[in-house]
MITOR-506701 format. One record per residue (C-alpha): residue number from 1; x, y, z. Coordinates in Angstrom, 2 decimals, always signed. Example, Ala and Ser with C-alpha at 12.3 -4.5 7.8 and 13.67 -1.06 7.14 Angstrom:
nr: 1, x: +12.30, y: -4.50, z: +7.80
nr: 2, x: +13.67, y: -1.06, z: +7.14
END
This chain:
nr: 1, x: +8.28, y: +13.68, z: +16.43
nr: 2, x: +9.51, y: +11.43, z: +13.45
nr: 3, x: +8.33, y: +8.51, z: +12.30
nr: 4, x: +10.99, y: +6.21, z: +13.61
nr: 5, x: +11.04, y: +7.61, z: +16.83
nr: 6, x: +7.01, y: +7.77, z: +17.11
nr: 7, x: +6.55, y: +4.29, z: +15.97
nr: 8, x: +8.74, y: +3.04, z: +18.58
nr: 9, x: +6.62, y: +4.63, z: +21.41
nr: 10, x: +3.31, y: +4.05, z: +19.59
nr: 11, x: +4.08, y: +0.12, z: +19.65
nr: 12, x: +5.27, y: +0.26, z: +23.29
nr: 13, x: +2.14, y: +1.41, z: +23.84
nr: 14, x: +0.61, y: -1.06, z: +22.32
nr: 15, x: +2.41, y: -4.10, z: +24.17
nr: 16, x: +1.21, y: -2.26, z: +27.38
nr: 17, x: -2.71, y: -2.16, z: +26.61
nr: 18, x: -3.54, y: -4.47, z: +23.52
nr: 19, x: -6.67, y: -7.12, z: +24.31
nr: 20, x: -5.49, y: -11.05, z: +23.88
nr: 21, x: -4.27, y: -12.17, z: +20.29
nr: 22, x: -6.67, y: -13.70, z: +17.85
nr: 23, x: -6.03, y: -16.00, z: +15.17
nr: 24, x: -4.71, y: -14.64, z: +12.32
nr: 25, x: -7.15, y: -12.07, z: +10.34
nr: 26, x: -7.63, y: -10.88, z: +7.03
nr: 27, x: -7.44, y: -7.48, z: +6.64
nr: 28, x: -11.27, y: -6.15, z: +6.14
nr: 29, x: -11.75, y: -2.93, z: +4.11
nr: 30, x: -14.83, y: -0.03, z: +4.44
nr: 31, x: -15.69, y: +1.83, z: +1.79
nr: 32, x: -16.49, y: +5.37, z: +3.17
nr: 33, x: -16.16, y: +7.60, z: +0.38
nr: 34, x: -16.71, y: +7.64, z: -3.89
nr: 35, x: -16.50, y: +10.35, z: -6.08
nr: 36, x: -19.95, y: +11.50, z: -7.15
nr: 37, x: -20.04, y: +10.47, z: -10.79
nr: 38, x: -18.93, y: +6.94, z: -10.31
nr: 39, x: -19.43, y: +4.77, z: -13.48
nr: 40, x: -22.38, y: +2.01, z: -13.67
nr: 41, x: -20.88, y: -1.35, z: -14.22
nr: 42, x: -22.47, y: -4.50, z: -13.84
nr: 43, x: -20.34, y: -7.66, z: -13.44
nr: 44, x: -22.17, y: -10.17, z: -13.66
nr: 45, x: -20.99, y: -13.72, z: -11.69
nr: 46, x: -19.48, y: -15.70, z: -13.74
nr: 47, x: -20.11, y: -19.43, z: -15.35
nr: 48, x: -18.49, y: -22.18, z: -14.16
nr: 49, x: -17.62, y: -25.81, z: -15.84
nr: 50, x: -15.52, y: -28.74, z: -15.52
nr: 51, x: -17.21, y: -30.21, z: -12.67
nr: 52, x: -17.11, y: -29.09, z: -9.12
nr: 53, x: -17.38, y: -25.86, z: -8.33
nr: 54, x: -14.81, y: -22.97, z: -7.70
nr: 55, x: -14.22, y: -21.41, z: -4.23
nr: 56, x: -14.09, y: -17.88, z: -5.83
nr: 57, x: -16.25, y: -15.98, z: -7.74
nr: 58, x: -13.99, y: -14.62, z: -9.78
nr: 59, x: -16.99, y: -11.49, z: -11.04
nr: 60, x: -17.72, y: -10.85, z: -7.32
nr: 61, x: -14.23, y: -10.16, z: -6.48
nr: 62, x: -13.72, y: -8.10, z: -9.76
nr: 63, x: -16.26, y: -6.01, z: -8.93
nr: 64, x: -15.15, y: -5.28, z: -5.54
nr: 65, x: -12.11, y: -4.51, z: -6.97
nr: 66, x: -13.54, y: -2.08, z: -9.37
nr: 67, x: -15.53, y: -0.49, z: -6.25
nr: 68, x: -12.85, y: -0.02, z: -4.34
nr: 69, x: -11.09, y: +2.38, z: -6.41
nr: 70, x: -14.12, y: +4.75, z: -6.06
nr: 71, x: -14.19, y: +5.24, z: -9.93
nr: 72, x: -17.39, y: +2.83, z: -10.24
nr: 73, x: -20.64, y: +1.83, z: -9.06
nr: 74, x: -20.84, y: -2.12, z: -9.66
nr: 75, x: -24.59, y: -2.95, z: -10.07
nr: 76, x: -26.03, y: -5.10, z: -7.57
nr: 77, x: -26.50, y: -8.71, z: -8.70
nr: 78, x: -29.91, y: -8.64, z: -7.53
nr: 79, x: -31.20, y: -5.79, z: -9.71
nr: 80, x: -29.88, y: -7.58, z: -13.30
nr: 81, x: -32.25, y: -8.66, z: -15.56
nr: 82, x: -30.29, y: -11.31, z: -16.93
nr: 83, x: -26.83, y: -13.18, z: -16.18
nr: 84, x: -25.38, y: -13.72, z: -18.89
nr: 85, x: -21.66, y: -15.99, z: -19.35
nr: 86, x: -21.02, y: -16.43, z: -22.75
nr: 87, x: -21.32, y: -13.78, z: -25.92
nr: 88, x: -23.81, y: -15.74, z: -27.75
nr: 89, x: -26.43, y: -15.13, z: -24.33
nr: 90, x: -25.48, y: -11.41, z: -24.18
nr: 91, x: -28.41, y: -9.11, z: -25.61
nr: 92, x: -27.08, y: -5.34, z: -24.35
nr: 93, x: -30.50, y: -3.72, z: -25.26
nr: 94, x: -30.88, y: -5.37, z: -21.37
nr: 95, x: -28.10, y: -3.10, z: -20.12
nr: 96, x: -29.01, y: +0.25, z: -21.74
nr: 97, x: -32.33, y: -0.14, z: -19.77
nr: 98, x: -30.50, y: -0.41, z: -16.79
nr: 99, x: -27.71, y: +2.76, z: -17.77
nr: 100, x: -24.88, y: +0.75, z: -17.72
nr: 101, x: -21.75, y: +1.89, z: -19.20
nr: 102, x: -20.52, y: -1.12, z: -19.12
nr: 103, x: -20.69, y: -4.95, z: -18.77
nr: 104, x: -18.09, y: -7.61, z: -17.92
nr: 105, x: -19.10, y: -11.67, z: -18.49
nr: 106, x: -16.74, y: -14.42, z: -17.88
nr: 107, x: -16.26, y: -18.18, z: -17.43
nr: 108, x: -14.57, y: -20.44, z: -15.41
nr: 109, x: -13.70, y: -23.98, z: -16.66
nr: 110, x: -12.06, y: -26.48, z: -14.32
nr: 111, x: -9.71, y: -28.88, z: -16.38
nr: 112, x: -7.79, y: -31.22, z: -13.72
nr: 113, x: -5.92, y: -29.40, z: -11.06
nr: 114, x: -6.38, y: -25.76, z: -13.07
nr: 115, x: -8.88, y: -23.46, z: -13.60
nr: 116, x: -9.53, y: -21.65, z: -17.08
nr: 117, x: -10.89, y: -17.62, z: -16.24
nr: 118, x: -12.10, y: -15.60, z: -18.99
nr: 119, x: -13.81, y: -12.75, z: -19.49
nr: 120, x: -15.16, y: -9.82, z: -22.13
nr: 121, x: -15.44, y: -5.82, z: -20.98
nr: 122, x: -18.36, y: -4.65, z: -23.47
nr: 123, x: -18.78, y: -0.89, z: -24.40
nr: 124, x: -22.62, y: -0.79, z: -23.41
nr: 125, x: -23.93, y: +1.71, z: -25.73
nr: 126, x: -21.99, y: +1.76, z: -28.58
nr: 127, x: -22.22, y: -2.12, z: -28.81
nr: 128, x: -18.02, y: -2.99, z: -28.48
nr: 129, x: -16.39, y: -5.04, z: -26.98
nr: 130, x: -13.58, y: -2.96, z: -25.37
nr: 131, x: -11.10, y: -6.05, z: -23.86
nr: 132, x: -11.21, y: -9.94, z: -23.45
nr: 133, x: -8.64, y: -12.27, z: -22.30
nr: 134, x: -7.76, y: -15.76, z: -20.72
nr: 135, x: -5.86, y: -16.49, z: -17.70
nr: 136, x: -5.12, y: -20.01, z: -15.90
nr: 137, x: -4.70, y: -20.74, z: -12.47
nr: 138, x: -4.63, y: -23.17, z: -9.36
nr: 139, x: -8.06, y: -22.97, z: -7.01
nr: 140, x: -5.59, y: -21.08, z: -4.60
nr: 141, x: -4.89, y: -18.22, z: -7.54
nr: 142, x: -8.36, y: -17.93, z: -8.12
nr: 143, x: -8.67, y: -14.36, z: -6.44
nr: 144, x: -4.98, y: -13.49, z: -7.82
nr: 145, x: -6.57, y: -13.81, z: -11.46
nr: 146, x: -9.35, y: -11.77, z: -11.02
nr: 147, x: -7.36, y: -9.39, z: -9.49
nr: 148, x: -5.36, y: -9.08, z: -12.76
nr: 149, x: -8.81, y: -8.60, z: -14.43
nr: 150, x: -10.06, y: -5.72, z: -12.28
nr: 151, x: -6.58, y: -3.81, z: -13.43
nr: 152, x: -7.16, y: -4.80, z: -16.86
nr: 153, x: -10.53, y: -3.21, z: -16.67
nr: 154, x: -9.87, y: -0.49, z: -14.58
nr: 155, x: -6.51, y: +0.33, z: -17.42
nr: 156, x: -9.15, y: -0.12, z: -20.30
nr: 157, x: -11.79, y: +2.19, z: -18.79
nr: 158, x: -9.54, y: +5.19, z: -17.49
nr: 159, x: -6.16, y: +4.47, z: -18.95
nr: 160, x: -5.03, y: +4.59, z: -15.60
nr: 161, x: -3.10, y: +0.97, z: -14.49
nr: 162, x: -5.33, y: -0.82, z: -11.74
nr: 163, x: -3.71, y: -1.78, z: -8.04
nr: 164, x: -5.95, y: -4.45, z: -7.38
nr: 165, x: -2.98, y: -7.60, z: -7.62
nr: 166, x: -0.87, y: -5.56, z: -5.72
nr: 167, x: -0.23, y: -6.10, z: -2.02
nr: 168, x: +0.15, y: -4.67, z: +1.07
nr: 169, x: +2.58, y: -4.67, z: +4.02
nr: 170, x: +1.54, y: -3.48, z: +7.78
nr: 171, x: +3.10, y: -4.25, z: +11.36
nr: 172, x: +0.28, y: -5.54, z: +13.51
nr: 173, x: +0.03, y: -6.00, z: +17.48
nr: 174, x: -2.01, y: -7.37, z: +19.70
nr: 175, x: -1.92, y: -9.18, z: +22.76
nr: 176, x: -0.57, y: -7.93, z: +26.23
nr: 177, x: +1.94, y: -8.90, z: +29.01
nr: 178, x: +3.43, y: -12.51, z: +27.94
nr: 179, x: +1.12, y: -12.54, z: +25.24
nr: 180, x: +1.96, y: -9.33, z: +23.39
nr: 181, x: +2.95, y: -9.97, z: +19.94
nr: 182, x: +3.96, y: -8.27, z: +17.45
nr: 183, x: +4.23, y: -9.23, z: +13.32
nr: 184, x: +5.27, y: -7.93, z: +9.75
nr: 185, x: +2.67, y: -9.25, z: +7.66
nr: 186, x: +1.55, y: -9.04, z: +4.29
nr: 187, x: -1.41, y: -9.10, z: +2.15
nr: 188, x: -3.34, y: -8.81, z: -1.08
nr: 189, x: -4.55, y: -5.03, z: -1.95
nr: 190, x: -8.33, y: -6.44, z: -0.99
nr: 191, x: -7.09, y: -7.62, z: +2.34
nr: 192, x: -7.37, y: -11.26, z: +1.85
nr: 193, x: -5.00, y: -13.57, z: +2.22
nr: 194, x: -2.38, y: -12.30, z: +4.79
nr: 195, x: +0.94, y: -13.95, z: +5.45
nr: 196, x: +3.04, y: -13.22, z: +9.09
nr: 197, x: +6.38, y: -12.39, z: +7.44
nr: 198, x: +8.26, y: -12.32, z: +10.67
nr: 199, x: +6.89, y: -12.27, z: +14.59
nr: 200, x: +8.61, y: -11.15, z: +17.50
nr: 201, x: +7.63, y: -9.94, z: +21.44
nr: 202, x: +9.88, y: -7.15, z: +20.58
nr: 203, x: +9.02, y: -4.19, z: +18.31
nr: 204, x: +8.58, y: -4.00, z: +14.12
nr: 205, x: +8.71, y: -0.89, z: +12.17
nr: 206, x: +9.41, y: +0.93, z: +9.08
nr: 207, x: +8.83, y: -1.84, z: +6.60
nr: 208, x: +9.77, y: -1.04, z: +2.56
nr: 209, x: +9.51, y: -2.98, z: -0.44
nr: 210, x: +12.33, y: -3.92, z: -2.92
nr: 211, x: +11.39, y: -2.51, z: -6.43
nr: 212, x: +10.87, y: -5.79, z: -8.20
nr: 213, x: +8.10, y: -6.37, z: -5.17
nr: 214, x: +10.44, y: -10.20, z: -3.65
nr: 215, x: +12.15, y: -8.27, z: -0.62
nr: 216, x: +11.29, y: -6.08, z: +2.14
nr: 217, x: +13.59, y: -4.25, z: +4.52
nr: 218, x: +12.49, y: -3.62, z: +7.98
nr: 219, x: +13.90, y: -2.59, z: +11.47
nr: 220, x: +13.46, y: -5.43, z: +14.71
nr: 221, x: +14.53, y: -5.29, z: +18.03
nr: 222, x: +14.57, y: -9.05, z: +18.47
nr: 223, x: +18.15, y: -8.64, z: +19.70
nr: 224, x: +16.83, y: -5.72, z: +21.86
nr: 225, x: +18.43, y: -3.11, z: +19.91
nr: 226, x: +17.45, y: -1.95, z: +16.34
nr: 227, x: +18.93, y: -3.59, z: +13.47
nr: 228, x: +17.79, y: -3.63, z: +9.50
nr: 229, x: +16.72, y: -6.47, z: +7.71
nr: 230, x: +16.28, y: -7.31, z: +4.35
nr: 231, x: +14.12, y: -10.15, z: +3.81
nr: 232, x: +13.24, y: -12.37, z: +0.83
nr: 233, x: +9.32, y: -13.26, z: +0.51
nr: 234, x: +9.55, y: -16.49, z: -1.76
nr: 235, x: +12.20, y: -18.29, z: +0.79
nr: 236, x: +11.74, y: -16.54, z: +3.93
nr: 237, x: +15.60, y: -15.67, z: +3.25
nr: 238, x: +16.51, y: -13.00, z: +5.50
nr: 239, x: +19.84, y: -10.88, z: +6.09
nr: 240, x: +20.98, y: -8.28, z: +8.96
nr: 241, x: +22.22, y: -5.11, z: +6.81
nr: 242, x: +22.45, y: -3.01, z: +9.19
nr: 243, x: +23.14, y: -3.35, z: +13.52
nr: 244, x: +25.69, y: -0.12, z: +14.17
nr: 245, x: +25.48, y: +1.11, z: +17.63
nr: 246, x: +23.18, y: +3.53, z: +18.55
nr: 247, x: +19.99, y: +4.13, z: +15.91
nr: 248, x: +19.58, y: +1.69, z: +12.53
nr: 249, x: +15.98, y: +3.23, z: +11.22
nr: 250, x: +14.32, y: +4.33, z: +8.23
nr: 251, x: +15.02, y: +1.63, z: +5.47
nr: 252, x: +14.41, y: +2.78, z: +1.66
nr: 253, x: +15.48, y: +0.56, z: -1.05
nr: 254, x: +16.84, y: +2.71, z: -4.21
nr: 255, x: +14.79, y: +2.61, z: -7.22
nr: 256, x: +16.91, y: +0.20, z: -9.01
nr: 257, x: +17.08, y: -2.31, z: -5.90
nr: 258, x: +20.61, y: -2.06, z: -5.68
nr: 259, x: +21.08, y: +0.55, z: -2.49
nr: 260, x: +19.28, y: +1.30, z: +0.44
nr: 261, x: +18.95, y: +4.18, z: +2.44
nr: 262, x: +18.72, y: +4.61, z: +6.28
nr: 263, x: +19.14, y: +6.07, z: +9.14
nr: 264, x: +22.00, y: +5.87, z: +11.51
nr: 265, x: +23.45, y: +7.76, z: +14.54
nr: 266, x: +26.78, y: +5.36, z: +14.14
nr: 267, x: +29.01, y: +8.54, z: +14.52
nr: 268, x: +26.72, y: +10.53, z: +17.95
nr: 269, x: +23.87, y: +11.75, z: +15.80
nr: 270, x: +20.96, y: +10.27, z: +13.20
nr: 271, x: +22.17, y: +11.00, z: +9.75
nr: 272, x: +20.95, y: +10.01, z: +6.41
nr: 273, x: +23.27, y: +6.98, z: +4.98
nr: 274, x: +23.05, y: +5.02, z: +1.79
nr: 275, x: +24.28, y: +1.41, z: +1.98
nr: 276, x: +25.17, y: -0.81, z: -1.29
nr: 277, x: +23.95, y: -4.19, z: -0.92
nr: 278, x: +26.69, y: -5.78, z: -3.02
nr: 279, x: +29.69, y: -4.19, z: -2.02
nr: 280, x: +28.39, y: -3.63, z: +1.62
nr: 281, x: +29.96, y: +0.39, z: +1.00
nr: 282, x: +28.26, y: +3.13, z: +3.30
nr: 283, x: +28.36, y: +6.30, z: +2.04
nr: 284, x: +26.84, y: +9.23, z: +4.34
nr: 285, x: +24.68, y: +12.20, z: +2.81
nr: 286, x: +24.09, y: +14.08, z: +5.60
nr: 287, x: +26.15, y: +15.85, z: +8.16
nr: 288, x: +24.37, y: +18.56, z: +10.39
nr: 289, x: +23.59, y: +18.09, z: +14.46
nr: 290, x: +20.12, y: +18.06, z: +14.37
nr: 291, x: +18.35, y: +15.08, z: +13.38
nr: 292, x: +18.09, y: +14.04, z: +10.05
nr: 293, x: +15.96, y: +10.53, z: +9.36
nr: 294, x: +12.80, y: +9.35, z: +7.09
nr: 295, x: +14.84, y: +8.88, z: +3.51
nr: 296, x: +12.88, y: +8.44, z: +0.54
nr: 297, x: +13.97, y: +7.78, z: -2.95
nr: 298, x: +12.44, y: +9.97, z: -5.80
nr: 299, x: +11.65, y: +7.83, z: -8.15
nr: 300, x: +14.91, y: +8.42, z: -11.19
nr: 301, x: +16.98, y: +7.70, z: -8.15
nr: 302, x: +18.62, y: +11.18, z: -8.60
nr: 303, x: +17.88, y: +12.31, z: -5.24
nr: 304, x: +16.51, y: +11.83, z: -1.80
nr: 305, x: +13.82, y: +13.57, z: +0.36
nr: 306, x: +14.00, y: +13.92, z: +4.48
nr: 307, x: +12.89, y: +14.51, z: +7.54
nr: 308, x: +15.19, y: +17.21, z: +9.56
nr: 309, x: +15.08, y: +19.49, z: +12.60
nr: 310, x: +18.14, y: +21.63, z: +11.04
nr: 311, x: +15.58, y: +24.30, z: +10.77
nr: 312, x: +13.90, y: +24.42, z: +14.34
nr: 313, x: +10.95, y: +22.29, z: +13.38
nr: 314, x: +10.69, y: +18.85, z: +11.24
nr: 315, x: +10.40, y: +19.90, z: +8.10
nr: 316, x: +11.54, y: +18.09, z: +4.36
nr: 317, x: +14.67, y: +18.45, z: +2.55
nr: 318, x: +16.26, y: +16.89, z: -0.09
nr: 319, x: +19.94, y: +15.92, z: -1.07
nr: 320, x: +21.39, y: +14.90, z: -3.87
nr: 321, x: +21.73, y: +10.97, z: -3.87
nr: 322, x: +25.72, y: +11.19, z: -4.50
nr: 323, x: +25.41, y: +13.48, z: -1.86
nr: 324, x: +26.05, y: +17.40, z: -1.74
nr: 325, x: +24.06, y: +20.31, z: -0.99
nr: 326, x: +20.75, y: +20.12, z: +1.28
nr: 327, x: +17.73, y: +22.38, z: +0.35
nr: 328, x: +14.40, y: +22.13, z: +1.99
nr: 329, x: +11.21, y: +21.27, z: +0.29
nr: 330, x: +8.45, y: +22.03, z: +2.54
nr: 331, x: +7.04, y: +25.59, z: +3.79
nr: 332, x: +3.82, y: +25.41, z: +4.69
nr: 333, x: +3.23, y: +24.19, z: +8.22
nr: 334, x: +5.45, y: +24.24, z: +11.11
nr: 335, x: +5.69, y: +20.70, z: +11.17
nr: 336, x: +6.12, y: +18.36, z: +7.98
nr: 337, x: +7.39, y: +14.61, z: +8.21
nr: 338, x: +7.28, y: +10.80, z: +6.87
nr: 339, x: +7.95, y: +12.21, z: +3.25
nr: 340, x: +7.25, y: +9.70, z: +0.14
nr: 341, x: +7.23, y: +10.38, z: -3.58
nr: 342, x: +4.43, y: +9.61, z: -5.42
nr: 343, x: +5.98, y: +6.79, z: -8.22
nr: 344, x: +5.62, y: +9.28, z: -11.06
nr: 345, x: +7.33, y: +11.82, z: -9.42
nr: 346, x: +4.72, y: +14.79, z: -9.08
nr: 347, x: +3.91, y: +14.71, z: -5.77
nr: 348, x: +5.27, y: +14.38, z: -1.93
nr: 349, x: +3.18, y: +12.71, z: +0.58
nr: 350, x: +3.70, y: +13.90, z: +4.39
nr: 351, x: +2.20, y: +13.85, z: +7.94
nr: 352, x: +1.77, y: +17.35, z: +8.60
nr: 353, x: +0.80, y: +18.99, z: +12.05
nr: 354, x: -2.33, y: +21.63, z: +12.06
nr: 355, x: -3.67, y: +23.03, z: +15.58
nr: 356, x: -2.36, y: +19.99, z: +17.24
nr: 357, x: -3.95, y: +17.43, z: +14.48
nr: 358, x: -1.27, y: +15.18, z: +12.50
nr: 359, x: -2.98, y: +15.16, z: +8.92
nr: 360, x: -1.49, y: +13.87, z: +5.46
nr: 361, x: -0.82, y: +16.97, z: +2.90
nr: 362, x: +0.07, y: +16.19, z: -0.48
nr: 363, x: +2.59, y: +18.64, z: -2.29
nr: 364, x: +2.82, y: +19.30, z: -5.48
nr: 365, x: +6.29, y: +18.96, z: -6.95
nr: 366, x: +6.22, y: +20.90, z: -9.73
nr: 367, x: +4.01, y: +24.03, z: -8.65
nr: 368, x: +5.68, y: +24.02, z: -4.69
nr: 369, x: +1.76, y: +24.10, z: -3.20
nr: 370, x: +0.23, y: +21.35, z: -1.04
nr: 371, x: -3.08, y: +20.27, z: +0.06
nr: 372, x: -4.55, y: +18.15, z: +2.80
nr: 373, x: -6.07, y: +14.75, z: +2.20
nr: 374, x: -6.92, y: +13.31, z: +4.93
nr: 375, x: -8.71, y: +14.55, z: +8.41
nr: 376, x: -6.88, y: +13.57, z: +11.07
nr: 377, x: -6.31, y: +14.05, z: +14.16
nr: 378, x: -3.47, y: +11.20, z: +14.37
nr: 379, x: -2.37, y: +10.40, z: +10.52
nr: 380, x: +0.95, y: +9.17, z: +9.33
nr: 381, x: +3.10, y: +7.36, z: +7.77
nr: 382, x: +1.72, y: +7.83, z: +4.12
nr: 383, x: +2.77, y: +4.92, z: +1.53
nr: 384, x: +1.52, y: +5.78, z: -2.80
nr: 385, x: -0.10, y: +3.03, z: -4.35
nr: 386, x: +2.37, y: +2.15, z: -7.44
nr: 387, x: +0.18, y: +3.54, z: -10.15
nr: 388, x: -0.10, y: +7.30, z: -7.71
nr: 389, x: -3.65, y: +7.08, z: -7.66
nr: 390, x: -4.24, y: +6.54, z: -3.77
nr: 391, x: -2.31, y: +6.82, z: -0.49
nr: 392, x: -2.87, y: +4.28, z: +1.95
nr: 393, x: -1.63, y: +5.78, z: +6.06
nr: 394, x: -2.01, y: +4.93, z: +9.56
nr: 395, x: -4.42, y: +6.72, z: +11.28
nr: 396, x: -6.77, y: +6.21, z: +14.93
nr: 397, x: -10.79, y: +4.73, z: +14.79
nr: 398, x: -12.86, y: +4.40, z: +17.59
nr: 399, x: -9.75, y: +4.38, z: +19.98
nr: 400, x: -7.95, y: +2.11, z: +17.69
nr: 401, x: -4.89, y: +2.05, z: +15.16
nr: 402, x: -6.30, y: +1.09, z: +11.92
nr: 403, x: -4.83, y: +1.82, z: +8.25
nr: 404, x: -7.02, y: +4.51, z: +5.62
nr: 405, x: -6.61, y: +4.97, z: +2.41
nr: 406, x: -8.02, y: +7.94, z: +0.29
nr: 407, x: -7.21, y: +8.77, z: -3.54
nr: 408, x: -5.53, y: +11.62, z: -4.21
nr: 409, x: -8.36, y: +13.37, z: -6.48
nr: 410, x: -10.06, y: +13.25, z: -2.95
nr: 411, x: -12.70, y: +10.62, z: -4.54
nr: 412, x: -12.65, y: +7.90, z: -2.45
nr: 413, x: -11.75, y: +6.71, z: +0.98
nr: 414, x: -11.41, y: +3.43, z: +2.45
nr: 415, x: -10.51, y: +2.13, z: +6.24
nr: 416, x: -8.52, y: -0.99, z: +6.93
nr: 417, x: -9.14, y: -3.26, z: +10.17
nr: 418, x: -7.90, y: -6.64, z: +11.56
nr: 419, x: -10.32, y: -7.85, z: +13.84
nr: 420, x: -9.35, y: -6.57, z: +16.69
nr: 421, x: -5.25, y: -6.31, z: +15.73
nr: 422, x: -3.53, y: -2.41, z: +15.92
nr: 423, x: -2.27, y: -1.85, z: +12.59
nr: 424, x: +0.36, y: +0.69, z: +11.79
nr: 425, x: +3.15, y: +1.76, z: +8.95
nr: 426, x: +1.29, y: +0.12, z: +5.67
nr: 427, x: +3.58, y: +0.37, z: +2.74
nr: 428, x: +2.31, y: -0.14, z: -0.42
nr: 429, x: +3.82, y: -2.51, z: -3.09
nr: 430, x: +4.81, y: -2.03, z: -6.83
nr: 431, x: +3.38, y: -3.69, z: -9.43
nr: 432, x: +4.54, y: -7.32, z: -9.60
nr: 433, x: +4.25, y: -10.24, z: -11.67
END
């Protein structure tokens, strides 16, 4: 079954059984894995001036940032010796007792309606100071600054870019009978802060993000048929791209912003199309009677990856993105859908079936061998963080949709819950500004 079909009967499901709505509800995230040789950090909370106080902490939500990833052990506040905020009050014998790699100390200064954050990284045992840096903000940007902290330390320490200021889109139901609902909605990487991007009684699926992070495309059956929309986040903007007869699934917006991909069965059966959003041409890439759906960009824009039955079973192909020949990716398993590139190219993420269990396999483009990385039994719909480190999916807990995410070293694992909201199809955004 592929993703744009399942989805549809998963959230008809939903509108049949769901509990009553609740108010609105961050997203709240479990730590439930770490890879074994974690790095000791201690963040300590940070200083504040200027009169008042701040709403955030801007060291507690750095280091549940840095915990998150799975790459670090943040030291309990509790167990410092000291708490140190400025340079001058920073004596790192302290730290050495406590085998700490490393030590972040920052400030917060109010001056009028802004808020002054800084901070230093030290080098614990060789006595450096490895980063440092300033940001302003309003009291509701707070969390957004620290945010951009956590990657800053997380880049420093591993080299690696941190995810921690990027966001997250999910569908979300809840409710039943009249009361069934179902939203878009969006939210920070940590969970907080999540915005309803569009509501409707009727089913939302397949969200994607533009590249620049200000648009997202996703399918509603408001006008009880599916249609594609392409909606701006600043404004609220939104535009119908796509409302052919029959199926309009599967959005994908092109690497460079300027096409999107999708799946239509316009002319009697679902075939991969690519629409340009200036000139409004649609140009079709696929042509074969069994179904062809799930587009995904790789990341140079060169080609695309699929879902298709052409071969018996779902399994992934790609095609070139002018179009032209069609040769299939995937071997292993007899059932392999939901494909996504990793953003630097050198892997595939999929939902692949295994003695009944939907699991998601990475595979490795390069070498053509895969591995599992999650457990199952129902997982799907796999979205890369932007920097390729993790892969955040839907998957089934306690009886319940909920999101998980799990890196793809296999160090870390997290689950994602909204009160008591289904959430499905998380898609991961890039790295914005």
């Amino acid at each position: 079954m592929t993703r744009s079909i399942s989805s549809l009967l998963i959230l008809c499901a939903f509108l049949a059984v769901l509990l009553p709505g609740t108010a609105l509800a961050r997203l709240n995230i479990e730590i439930t894995g770490g890879v074994e040789a974690a790095q000791p950090i201690a963040v300590v909370p940070f200083g504040f001036a200027g009169g008042g106080s701040a709403s955030v902490d801007p060291g507690a939500v750095i280091a549940a940032d840095l915990a998150r990833t799975g790459r670090f052990a943040p030291m309990p506040t509790r167990d410092m010796l000291d708490q140190p905020t400025s340079h001058e009050e920073v004596d790192l014998r302290d730290w050495r007792l406590l085998d700490m790699n490393n030590l972040v100390i920052g400030q917060v200064v109010r001056e009028g309606a802004r808020y002054r954050i800084s901070f230093i990284l030290y080098d614990v045992f060789r006595g450096e100071r490895l980063a440092g840096a300033t940001l302003t903000a309003t009291a509701a940007g707070l969390r957004n600054a620290a945010h951009r902290i956590a990657d800053q330390i997380h880049e420093t320490l591993t080299g690696i870019p941190g995810v921690a200021a990027t966001r997250i889109a999910y569908i979300s139901a809840t409710g039943r009978g009249e009361n069934a609902r179902v939203t878009l909605q969006v939210a920070d990487a940590d969970g907080y802060n999540p915005q309803v991007i569009v509501s409707s009684t009727e089913p939302i699926m397949s969200p994607a993000w533009s590249p620049d992070g200000r648009r997202i495309a996703y399918v509603s059956f408001e006008s009880r048929r599916p249609a594609i929309y392409v909606q701006e986040l600043a404004s609220g903007r939104r535009e119908r791209v796509a409302s052919y007869p029959g199926i309009n699934s599967s959005p994908a917006f092109s690497p460079d912003g300027r096409r999107l991909a999708m799946t239509l069965s316009k002319d009697g059966n679902p075939e991969i199309y690519v629409l340009d959003l200036d000139s409004r041409a649609l140009t079709r890439l696929t042509d074969h009677f069994a179904i062809d759906t799930e587009p995904a960009w790789s990341p140079d824009g060169s080609h695309l990856v699929f879902t298709s039955g052409r071969g018996g079973n779902p399994q992934i192909y790609r095609v070139p993105a002018s179009g032209g020949a069609v040769s299939r990716v995937s071997f292993e398993g007899d059932y392999n859908a939901s494909p996504v590139y990793a953003p630097d190219g050198r892997s595939i993420a999929m939902a692949r079936r295994i003695n009944g269990a939907f699991r998601i396999a990475l595979l490795d483009v390069e070498r053509g061998f895969s591995r599992l990385l999650s457990r199952g039994p129902l997982d799907e719909s796999p979205s890369f963080a932007p920097n390729s480190s993790m892969v955040i999916y839907a998957t089934t807990h306690g009886g319940r949709a909920v999101l998980a995410a799990a890196a793809v070293d296999g160090g870390a694992n997290q689950r994602l819950t909204q009160g008591t909201d289904q959430v499905r199809e998380p898609a991961w955004s890039p790295m914005v500004q």
